[in-house]
MIFI-108677 format. One record per residue (C-alpha): z, x, y. Coordinates in steps of 0.05 Angstrom, whole numbers, padded with zeros to 5 digits, always signed. Each point is the difference from the previous one (the first is absolute). Layout:
ZXY/...
END
This chain:
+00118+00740-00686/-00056-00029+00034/+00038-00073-00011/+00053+00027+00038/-00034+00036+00053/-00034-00073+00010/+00065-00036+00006/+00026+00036+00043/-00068-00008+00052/+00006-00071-00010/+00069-00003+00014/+00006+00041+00053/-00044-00039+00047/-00069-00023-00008/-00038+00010+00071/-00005+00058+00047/+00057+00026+00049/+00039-00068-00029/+00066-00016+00045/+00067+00005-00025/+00018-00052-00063/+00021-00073+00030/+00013-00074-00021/-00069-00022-00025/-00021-00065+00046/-00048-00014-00066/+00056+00005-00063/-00036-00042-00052/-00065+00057+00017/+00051+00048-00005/+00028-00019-00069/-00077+00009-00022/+00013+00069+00023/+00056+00016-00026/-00029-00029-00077/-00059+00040+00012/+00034+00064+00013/+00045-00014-00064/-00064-00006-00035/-00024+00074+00026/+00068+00025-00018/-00008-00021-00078/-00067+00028+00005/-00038-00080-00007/-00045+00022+00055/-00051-00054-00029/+00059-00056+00016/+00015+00032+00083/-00073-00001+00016/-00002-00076-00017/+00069-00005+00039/-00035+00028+00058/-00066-00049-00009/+00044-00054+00006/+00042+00016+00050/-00073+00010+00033/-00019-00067-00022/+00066-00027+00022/-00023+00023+00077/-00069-00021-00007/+00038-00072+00002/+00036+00009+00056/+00002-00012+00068/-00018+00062+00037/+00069+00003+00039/+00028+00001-00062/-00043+00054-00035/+00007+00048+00055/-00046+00078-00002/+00057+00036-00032/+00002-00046-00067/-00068+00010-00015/-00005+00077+00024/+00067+00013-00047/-00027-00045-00064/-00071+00031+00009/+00025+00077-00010/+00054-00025-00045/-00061-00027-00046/-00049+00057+00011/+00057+00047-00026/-00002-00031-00055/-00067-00013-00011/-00006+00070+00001/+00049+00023-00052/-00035-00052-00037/-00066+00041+00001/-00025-00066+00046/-00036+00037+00048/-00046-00049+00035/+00054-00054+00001/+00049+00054+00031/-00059+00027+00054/-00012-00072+00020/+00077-00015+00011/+00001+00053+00041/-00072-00020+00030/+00045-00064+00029/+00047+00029+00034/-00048+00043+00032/-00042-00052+00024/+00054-00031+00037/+00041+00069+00031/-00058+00055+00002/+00049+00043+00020/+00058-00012-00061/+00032+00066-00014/+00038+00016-00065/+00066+00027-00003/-00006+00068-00038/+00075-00002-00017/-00016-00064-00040/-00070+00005-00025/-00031+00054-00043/-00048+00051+00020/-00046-00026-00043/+00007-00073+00019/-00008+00018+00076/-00068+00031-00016/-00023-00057-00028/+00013-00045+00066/-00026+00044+00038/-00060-00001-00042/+00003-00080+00006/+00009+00018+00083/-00067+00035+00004/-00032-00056-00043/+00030-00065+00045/-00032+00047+00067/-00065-00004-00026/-00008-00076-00002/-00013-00040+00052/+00044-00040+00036/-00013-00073+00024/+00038-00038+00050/+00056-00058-00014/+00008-00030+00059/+00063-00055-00014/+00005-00060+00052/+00024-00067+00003/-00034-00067+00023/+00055-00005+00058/+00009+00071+00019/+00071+00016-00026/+00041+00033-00051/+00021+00071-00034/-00069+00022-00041/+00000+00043-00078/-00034+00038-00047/+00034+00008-00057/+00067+00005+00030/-00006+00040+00052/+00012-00032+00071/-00067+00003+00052/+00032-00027+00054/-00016-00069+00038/-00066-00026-00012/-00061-00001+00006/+00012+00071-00024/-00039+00042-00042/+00001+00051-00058/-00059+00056-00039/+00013-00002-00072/-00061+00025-00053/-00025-00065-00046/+00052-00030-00052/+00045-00051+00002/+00052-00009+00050/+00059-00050+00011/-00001-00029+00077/+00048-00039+00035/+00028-00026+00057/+00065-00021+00023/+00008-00046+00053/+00080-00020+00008/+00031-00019-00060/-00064-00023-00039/-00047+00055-00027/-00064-00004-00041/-00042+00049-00039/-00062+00013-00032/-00041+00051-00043/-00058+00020+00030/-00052+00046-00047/-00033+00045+00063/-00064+00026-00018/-00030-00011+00072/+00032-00010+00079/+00040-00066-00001/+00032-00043+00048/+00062-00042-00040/+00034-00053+00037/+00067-00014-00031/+00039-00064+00024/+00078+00007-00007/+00015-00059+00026/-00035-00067+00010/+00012-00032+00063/+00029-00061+00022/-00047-00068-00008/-00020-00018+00072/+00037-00063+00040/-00053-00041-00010/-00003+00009-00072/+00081-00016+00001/-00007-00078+00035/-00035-00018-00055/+00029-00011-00067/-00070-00020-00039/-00035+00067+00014/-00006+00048-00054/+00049+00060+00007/-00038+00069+00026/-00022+00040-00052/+00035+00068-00014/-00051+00030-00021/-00081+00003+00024/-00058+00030-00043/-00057+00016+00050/-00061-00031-00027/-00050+00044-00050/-00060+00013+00037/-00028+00039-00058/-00018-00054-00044/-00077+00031+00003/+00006+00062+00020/+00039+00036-00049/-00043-00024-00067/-00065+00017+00054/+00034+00073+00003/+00004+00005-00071/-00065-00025-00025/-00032+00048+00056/+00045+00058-00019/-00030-00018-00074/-00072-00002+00023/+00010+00070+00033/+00029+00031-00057/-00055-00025-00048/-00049+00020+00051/+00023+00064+00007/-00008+00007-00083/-00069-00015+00002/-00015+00049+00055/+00036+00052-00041/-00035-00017-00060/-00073-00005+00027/+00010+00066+00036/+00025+00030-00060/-00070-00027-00043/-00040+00017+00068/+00030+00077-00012/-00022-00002-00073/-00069-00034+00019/-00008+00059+00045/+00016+00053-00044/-00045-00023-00053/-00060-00012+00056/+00018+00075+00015/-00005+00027-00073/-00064-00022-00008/-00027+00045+00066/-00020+00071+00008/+00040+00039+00053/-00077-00007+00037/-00005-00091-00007/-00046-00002-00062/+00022-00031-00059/+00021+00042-00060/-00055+00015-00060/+00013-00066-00046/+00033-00048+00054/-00026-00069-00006/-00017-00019+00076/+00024-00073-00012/+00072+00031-00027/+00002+00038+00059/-00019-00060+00055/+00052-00041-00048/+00047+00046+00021/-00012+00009+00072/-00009-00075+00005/+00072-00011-00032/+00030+00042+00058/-00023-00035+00050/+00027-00058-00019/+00058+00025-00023/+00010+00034+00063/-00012-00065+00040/+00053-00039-00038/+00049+00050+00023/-00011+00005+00050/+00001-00071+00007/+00064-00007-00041/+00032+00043+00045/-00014-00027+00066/+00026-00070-00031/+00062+00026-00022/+00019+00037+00074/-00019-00063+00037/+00047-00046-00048/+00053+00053-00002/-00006-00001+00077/+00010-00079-00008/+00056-00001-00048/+00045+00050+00041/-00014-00046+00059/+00022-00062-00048/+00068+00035-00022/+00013+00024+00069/-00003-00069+00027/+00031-00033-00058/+00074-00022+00025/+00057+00035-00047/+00051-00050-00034/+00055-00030+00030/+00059+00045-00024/+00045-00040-00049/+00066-00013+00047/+00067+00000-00028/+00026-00075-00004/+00022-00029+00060/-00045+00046+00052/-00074+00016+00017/-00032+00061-00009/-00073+00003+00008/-00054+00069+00000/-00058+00006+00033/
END
């Protein structure tokens, strides 16, 4: 029953408000489909989901032009169905966490999905609001050219998009030539995406013996210091952090046994040793010194090291071949 109930979800049509059936421009994606939902109707629900992972893999490799929003929105639900009959919950939430990300606003077709299934993405809808957003701003290095994320068109660049952290396929499409990247946002990024590489100049064209113009240029690291400083002070800060937590923790017990050895009135107790006592008092102080030591060390190098990472230039992004993509 429930095999069949699947099926026919899966076949029906994977995405919400989906148009009326047509040629597929993608068939070899849709023959992945089409095994997949075979495998749902014979009840191999272990053999669709990997279907569906590589027909996600199989757009991961792609050009964005030719992995457009509606692929991955229909394998992503596809797969989080069947994660779910699986009893793959956090695989299926996270599927649906994706498409999400992308199309805040993605409504389910009621008619296709189960009540129970729709409750779930909204569930996933109330858990993408509450992360924070970061902007993608997509550009070029001359100013031209159809920008992506993950299929879905942004319109001439520079343009922008806010997505929460993950990873993202971006493009750009200048012409007939189109390049694209993955970018893992975890912060607000500027990607520059060259489509096309232009034309060596006329003077480099009179002369046969010079070299031919580079492609492809990799902005020189200017971190070659600065990031192992950012560690090693991010290091120093954590350890001396742990030494102000553990002196104030001995200062506390120092304290407590100075205490016990007191009358509610200052005197010491019938039978305290007086030296015990100024042992005790004496260890304190010092303990309490050391932290508070410790702890002023470790806010002014965790003060340095955010100012080290913040200046530390991010990697170049790794372009596709043939074009230049670079993030900073």
């Amino acid at each position: 029953m429930l095999a069949t109930a699947l099926a026919l979800i899966l076949a029906a049509s994977p995405a919400a408000a989906a148009p009326p059936p047509v040629p597929s421009p993608f068939p070899d994606l849709e023959a992945a489909h089409v095994a997949a939902e075979a495998a749902v109707r014979s009840g191999d629900y272990r053999s669709a989901a990997a279907r569906y992972r590589d027909v996600l893999a199989e757009l991961e490799s792609r050009r964005a032009v030719d992995a457009p929003e509606a692929e991955w929105t229909r394998t992503l639900l596809q797969l989080a169905v069947v994660e779910s009959t699986l009893g793959h919950g956090e695989a299926s939430r996270a599927a649906m966490e994706r498409v999400l990300a992308l199309d805040p606003a993605a409504r389910l077709d009621p008619e296709i999905f189960s009540p129970a299934f729709r409750r779930e993405f909204e569930a996933a809808r109330g858990r993408v609001a509450l992360r924070p957003r970061f902007r993608l701003l997509v550009t070029t290095r001359h100013g031209s050219g159809q920008g992506y994320v993950q299929g879905r068109a942004l319109g001439p660049v520079p343009v922008e998009a806010r997505l929460p952290a993950g990873s993202y396929r971006v493009g750009v499409q200048a012409g007939d030539e189109a390049r694209t990247v993955t970018v893992d946002l975890a912060r607000d990024e500027t990607v520059m995406v060259d489509a096309a590489v232009p034309p060596p100049s006329a003077a480099a064209t009179l002369s046969v013996k010079d070299p031919p113009t580079p492609r492809a240029v990799e902005p020189a690291r200017a971190d070659g210091w600065m990031r192992p400083t950012a560690w090693a002070t991010t290091g120093l800060a954590v350890a001396a952090a742990g030494i102000a937590t553990w002196q104030g923790i001995a200062a506390a017990g120092s304290y407590a046994d100075a205490t016990g050895m007191l009358r509610p009135d200052g005197s010491l107790k019938p039978g305290v040793d007086p030296a015990a006592y100024a042992a005790a008092a004496s260890d304190y102080q010092s303990e309490r010194r050391n932290a508070w030591i410790a702890g002023g060390s470790a806010l002014v190098l965790g003060v340095g090291a955010t100012v080290l990472w913040l200046l530390v230039p991010s990697s170049a992004v790794e372009p596709a071949p043939g074009g230049l993509a670079v993030r900073f």
